[in-house]
C-alpha positions in Angstrom: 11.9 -97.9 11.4 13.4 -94.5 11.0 14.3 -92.8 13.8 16.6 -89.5 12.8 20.0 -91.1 12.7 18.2 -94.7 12.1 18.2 -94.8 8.0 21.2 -97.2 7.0 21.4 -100.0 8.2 23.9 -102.4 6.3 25.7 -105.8 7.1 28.5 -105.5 4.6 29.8 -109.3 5.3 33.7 -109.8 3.3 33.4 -112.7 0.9 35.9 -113.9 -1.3 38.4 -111.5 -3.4 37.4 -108.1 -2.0 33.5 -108.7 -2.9 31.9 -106.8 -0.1 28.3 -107.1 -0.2 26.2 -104.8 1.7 22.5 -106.4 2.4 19.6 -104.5 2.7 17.7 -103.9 5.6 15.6 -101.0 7.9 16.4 -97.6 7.2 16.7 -94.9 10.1 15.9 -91.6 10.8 15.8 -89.3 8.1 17.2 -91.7 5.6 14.5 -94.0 5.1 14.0 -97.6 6.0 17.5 -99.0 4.7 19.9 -97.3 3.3 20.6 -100.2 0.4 16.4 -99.3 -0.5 15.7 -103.2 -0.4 12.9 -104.3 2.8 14.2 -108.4 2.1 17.2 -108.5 4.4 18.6 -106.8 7.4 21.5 -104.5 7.6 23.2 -101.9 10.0 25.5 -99.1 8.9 24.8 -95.5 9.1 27.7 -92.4 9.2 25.2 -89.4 9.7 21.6 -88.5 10.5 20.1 -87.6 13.5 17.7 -88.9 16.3 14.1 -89.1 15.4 11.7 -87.4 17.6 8.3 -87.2 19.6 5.7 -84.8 18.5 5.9 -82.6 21.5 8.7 -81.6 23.2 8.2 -82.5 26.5 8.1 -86.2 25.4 11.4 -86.0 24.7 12.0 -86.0 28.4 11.8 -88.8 31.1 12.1 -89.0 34.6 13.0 -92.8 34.3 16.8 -91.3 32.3 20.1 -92.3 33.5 23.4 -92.1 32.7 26.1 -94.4 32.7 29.1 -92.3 34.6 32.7 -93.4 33.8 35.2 -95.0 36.0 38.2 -93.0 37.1 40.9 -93.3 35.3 42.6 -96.3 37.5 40.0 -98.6 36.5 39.3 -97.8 33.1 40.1 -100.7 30.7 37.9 -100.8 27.8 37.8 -103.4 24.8 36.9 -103.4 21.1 34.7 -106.3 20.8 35.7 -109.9 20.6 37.7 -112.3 18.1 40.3 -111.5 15.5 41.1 -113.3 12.2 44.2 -114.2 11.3 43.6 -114.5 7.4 43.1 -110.6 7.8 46.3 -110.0 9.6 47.8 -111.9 6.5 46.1 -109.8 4.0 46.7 -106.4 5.5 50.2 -107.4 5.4 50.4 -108.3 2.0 48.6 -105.2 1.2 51.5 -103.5 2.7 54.0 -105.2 0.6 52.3 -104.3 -2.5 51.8 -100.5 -1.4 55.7 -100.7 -0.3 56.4 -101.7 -4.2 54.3 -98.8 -5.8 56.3 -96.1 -3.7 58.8 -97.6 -4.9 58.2 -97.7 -8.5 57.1 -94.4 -7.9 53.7 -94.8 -10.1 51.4 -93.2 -8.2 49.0 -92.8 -11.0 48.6 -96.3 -11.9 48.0 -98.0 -8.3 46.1 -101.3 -8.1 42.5 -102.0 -7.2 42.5 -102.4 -3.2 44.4 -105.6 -2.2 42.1 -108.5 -2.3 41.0 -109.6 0.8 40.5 -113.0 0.9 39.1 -114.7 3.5 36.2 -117.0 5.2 33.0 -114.5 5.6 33.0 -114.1 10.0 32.1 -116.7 11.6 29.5 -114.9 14.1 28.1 -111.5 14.8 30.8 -110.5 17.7 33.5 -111.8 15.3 32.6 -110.1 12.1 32.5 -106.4 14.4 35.8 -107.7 16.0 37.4 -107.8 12.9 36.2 -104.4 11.4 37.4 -102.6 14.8 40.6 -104.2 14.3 40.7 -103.0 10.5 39.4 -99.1 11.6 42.5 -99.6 14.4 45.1 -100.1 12.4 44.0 -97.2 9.5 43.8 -94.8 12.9 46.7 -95.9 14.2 48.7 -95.2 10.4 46.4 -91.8 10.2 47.0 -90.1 13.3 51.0 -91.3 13.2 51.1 -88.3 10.9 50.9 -86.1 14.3 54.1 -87.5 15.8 56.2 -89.6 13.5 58.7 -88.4 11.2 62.3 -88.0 9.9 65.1 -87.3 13.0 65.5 -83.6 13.4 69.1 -81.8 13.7 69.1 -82.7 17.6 67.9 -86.1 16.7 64.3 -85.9 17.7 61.5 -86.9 15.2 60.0 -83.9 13.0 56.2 -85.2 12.6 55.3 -85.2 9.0 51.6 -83.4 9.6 51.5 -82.0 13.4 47.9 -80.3 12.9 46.5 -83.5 11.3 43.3 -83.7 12.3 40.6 -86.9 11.8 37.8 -84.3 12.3 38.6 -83.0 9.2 39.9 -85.3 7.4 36.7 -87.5 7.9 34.7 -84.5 6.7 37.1 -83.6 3.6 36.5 -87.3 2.4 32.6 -86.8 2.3 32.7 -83.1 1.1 34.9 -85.0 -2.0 32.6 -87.9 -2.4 30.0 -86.0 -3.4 31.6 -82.9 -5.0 33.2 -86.1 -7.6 30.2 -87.7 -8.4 27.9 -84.6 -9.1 30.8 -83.8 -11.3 30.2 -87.2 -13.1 27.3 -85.2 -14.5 27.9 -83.5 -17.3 31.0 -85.3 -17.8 33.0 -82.7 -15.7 35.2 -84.8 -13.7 38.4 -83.4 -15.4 37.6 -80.1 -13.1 38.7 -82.4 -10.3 42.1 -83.7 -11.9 44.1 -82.2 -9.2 42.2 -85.1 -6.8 41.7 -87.6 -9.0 44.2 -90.2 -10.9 43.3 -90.7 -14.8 42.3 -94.4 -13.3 40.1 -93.1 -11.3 38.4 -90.7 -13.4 38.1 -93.7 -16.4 36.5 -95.8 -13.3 33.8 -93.4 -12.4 33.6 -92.6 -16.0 32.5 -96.5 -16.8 29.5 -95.7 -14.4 28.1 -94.0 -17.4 27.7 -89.9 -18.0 24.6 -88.7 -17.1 23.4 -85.0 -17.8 23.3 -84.8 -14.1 24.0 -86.5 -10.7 22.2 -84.9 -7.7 21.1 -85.8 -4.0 24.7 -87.6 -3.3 24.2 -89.0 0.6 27.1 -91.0 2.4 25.4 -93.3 4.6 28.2 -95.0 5.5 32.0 -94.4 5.4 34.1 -97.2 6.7 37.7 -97.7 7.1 39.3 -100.5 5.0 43.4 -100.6 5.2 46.2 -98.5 5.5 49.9 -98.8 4.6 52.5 -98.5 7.8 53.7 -95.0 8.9 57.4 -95.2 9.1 59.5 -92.2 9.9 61.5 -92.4 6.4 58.0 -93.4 4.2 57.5 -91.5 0.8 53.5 -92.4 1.0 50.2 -92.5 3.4 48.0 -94.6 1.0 44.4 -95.6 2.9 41.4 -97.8 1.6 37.9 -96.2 2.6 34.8 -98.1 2.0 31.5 -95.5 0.9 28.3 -96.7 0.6 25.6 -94.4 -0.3 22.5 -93.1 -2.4 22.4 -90.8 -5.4 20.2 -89.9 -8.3 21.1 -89.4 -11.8 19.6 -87.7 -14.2 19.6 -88.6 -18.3 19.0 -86.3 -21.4 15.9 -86.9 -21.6 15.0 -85.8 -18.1 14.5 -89.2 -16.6 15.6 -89.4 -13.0 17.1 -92.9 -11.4 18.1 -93.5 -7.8 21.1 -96.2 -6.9 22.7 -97.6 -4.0 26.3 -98.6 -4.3 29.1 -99.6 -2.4 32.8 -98.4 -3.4 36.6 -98.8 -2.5 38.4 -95.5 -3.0 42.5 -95.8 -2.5 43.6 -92.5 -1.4 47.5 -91.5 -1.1 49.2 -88.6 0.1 53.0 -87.5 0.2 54.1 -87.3 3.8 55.5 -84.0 3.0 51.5 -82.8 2.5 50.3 -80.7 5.2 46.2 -81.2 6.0 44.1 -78.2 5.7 42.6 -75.6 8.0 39.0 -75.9 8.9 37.6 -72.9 7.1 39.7 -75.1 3.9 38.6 -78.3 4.2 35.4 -78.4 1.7 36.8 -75.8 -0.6 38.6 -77.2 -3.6 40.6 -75.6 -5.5 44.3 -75.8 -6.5 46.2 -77.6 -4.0 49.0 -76.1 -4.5 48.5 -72.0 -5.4 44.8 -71.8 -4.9 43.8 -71.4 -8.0 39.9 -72.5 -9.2 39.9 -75.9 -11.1 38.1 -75.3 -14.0 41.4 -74.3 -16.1 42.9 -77.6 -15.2 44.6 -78.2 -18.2 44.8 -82.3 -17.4 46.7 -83.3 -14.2 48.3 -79.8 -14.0 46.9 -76.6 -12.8 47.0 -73.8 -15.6 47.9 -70.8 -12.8 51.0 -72.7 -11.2 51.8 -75.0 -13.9 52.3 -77.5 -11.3 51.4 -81.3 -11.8 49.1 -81.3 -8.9 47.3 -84.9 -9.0 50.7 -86.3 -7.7 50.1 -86.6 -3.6 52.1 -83.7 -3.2 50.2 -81.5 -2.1 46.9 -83.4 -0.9 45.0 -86.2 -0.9 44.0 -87.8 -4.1 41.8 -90.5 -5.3 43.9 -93.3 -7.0 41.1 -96.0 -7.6 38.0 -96.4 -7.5 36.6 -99.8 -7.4 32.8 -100.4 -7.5 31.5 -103.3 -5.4 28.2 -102.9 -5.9 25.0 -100.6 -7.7 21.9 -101.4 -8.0 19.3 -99.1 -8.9 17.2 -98.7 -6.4 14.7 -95.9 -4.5 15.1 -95.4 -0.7 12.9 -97.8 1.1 10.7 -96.1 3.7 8.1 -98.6 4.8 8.4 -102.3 6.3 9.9 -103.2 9.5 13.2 -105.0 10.1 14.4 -106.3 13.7 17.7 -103.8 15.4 20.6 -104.9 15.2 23.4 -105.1 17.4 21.6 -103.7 20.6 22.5 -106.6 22.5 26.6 -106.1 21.4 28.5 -105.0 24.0 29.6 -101.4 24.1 32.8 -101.0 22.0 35.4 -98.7 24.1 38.3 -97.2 23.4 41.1 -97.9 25.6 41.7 -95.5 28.6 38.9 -93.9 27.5 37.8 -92.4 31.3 41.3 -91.7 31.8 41.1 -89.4 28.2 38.0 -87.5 29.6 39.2 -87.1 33.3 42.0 -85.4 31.5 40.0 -82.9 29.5 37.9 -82.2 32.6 40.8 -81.4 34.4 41.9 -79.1 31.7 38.2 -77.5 32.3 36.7 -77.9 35.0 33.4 -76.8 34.0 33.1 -79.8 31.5 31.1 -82.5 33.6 29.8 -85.5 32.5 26.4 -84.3 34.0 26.7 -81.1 32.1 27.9 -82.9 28.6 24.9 -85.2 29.2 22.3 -82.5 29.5 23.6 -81.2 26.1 23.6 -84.3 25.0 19.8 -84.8 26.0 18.8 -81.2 24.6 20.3 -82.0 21.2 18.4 -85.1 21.3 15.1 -83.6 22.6 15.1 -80.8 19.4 16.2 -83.2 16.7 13.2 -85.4 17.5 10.9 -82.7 17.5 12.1 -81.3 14.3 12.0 -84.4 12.6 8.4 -85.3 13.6 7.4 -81.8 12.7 9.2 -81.5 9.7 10.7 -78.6 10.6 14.6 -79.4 10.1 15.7 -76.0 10.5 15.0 -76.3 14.2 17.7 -78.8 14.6 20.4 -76.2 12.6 22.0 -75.2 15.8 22.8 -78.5 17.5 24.2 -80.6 13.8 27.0 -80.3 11.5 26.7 -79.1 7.9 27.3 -82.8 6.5 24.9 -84.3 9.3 22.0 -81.5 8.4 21.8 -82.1 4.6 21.4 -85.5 4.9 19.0 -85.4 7.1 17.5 -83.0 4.8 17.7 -85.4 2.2 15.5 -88.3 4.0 12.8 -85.3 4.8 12.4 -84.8 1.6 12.2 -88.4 0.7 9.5 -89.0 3.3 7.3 -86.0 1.8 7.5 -86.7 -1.6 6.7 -90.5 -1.1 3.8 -89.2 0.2 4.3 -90.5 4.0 5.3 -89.1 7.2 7.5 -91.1 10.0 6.7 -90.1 13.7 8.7 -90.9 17.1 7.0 -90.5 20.1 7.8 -90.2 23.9 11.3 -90.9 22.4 13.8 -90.8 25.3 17.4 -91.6 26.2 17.6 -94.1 29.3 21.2 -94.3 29.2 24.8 -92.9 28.0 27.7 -94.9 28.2 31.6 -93.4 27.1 32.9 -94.9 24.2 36.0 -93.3 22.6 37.4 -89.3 22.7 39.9 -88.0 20.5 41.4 -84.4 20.4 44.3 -83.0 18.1 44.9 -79.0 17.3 41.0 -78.1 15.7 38.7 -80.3 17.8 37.9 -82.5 20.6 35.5 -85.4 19.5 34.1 -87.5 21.5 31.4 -90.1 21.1 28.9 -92.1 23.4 26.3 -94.6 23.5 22.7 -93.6 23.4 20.5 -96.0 24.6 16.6 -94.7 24.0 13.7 -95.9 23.7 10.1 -94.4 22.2 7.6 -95.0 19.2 8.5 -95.3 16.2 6.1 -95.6 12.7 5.2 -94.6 9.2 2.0 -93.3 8.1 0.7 -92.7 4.8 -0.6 -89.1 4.9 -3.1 -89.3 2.3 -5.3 -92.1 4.6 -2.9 -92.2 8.0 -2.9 -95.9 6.9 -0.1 -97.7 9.2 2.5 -98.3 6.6 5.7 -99.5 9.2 6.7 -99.6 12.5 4.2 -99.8 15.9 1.5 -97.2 17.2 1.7 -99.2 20.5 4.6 -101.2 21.1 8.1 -98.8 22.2 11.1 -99.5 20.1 14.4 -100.0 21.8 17.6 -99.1 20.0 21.0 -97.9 20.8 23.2 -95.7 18.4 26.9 -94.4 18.6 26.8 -90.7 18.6 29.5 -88.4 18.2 30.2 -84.6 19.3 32.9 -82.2 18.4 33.8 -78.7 20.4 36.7 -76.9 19.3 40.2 -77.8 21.0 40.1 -74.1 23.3 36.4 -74.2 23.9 36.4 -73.9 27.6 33.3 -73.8 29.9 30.3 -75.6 31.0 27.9 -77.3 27.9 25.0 -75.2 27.8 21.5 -75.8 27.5 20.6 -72.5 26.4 18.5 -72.1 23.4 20.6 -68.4 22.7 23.1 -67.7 20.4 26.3 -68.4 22.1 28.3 -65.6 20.8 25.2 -62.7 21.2 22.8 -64.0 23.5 19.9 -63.6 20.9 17.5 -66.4 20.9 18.7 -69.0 18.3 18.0 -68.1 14.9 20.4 -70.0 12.8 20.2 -70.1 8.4 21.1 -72.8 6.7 24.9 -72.0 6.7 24.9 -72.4 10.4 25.2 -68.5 11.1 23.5 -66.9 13.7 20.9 -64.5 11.8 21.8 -61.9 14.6 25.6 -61.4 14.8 26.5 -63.8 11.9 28.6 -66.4 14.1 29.3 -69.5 12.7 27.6 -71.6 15.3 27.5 -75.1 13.8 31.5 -75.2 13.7 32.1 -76.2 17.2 33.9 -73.0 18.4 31.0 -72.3 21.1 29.8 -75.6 22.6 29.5 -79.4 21.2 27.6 -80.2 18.5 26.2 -83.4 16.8 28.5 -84.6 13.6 27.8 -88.0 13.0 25.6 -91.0 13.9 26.6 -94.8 13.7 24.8 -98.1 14.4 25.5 -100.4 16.4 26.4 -103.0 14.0 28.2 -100.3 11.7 30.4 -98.7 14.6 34.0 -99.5 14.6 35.2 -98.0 17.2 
């Protein structure tokens, strides 16, 4: 059904030469049933979106909750799901090879289609997630190298390349760009982004046609592909994301038509770039000086006069390859079975040992405390969600996370239906990976919840999907972030952290009273992103 944070759900099985296809299945919370729009499969993959909710809020709570406190640190172990493939191992490696000769040819406008990764589909459920933990591991492991490798200093120590890289906001740059490129595909204004995208890329997206407009651009799922090594004398970063997601174009004439699609961007960056600050990272201009795009004369900026498409000074788009579009509306009726609830939690390693740490930095910062948050956040997305009243949830989401759960509302209203969670409750939290770096601390958990979950049709209250009776069990991967020198105990305390007025929040996340920006993470932890089970990589 559609619990808040339940709309994608995606298999996206590898088949041969790099032809992902991602079947169609139940949609989730805000987004619909299935993200792909198609009831005749099942699926799993969702990035964003947030619980669903009971009517009331007091059915939100539940005295039968519990929470799964970690180990201390001398136990803690963890795993990434079982099975690896060594036709993948191969392939990565031969991708490496082929990025290794483009650095070196120096064409960094011309760069191949992602490598083509050919191999047997998985041979089972456990192996198939095995293998895309081990893909997201290695991209991490290249991304966040950026922090602490890099050329030997005068004293012969390592100068990292990009000490304030930060995933956080590098995750969140990549969405703010999907969709700022393909609402510029409307209109045919995609040369206003030359400084992030290639000429190759721009003729790609271009061959998707030119509509007069392109509008309600959602990621449901952003999934990490490949990565080149990080070597302490390398040119280049390139990395492979997989999106899939929903938008709607709009022709001449004024007809309006929706599409799924699935697509390989190749992103590369100089080593020499340094990432941007948070208040930066969905503002694009210039790269280089600053200046707004819409002078780009080509590939160089008509303020500096510098050729800033190069990977100089920031990430840009090399390729895009489409793997899939179909034209297709959101699907928010029908039922599909979950999937992946029975997988076993996917940890990171040392992961109790990462959070005794950061509770010994801050005392205050308790598992019992982060898990009351945790429930409250929970507790007021379902209830906005089931009352329609989004706004309510302003305070406890991120800005990408809150328009696309916007989005699904919207969908749900003008299809005419409305979906409902009731006596929705979490029975159980497990730890699953934390990761900190200059800006943030992120860390993400296991919900395990339970709770009613249906469609009606407003205009009869005709049954449409899901159960009036029988509780739907489910468990999702959801992750927080608090800014790296937040300090104190999570609160629970419906008033403005920075005033003490009782929340009242706009849509750009400010408190109404004293204007803080309380959606950012600088007060308490907030909810940025949402992952199913059989989506999650770890």
């Amino acid at each position: 059904m559609n619990r808040p944070g339940r709309w994608l759900l995606f298999t996206a099985p590898l088949l041969l030469a790099l032809v992902l296809v991602a079947q169609e299945g139940q949609a989730r919370p805000g987004g619909g049933n299935t993200y792909s729009g198609s009831s005749s499969s099942r699926g799993g993959g969702s990035s964003g979106g947030g619980s669903r909710g009971s009517s009331s809020s007091s059915s939100s709570s539940s005295s039968s909750r519990s929470y799964s406190t970690p180990s201390s640190p001398s136990s803690s172990a963890g795993h990434s799901g079982s099975g690896t493939n060594d036709g993948y191992v191969c392939l990565i490696f031969g991708f490496f090879i082929t990025v290794s000769i483009l650095v070196s040819r120096g064409n960094q406008n011309n760069a191949p289609p992602p490598p083509n990764w050919n191999t047997q589909g998985p041979r089972d459920e456990n192996q198939h997630k095995g293998d895309e933990n081990q893909r997201k591991g290695q991209v991490l492991e290249a991304l966040e190298r950026l922090r602490t490798v890099g050329p030997a200093g005068p004293d012969g120590r390592p100068v990292p390349f990009d000490p304030d890289f930060s995933l956080v906001l590098f995750e969140d740059f990549l969405y703010a760009l999907y969709a700022q490129v393909h609402t510029a595909r409307g209109g045919d204004r995609l040369d206003t982004l030359g400084a992030y995208l290639s000429p190759r890329a721009r003729l790609a997206l271009r061959a998707l046609g030119q509509p007069a407009q392109v509008h309600g651009v959602v990621v449901g799922a952003m999934r990490y592909f490949s990565a080149s090594p990080l070597m302490p004398d390398s040119a280049q970063l390139h990395v492979v994301m997989r999106f899939e997601a929903n938008y709607t174009e709009v022709s001449a004439s004024g007809a309006e038509q929706s599409y799924y699609v699935a697509e390989h961007w190749v992103l590369a960056r100089s080593t020499k770039a340094k990432s941007r600050s948070p208040e930066n990272v969905r503002v694009f201009k210039c790269p280089n000086c600053g200046a707004p795009l819409e002078d780009m004369k080509g590939n160089t900026c008509s303020y500096c006069q510098k050729k800033v498409n190069t990977g100089e000074f920031d990430w840009v788009v090399q390729n895009v390859v489409v793997r899939q579009r179909e034209s297709r509306e959101p699907q928010l009726t029908g039922d599909t079975a979950e999937q992946g609830t029975e997988l076993p939690t996917v940890k990171q390693p040392r992961v109790d040992e990462r959070l005794w740490m950061l509770m010994k930095k801050d005392p205050e910062m308790s598992w019992e405390a982060l898990t009351e948050r945790l429930g409250l956040i929970f507790q007021e997305l379902q209830v906005a969600w089931s009352l329609r009243q989004w706004k309510r949830a302003r305070p406890y989401v991120s800005d990408s996370l809150f328009q696309t759960q916007q989005y699904w509302m919207a969908a749900y209203e003008r299809a005419g239906l409305r979906n409902m969670t009731k006596n929705a409750r979490i029975t159980q939290v497990e730890l699953a990976r934390l990761v900190s770096d200059r800006y943030f601390v992120a860390l993400t958990v296991r919900v395990h919840a339970t709770g009613l979950d249906y469609t009606l049709r407003e205009s009869d209250k005709q049954l449409v999907g899901g159960s009036e009776k029988e509780e739907r069990r489910y468990t999702e991967y959801w992750t927080l972030i608090r800014g790296a020198q937040v300090r104190g105990r999570p609160s629970t305390d419906k008033n403005c952290p920075s005033c003490g007025a009782p929340l009242s929040i706009n849509m750009a996340g400010q408190c109404t009273h004293c204007s803080a920006r309380v959606t950012s993470g600088d007060f308490d932890w907030v909810l940025s992103r949402i992952e199913q089970d059989e989506s999650y990589q770890g």
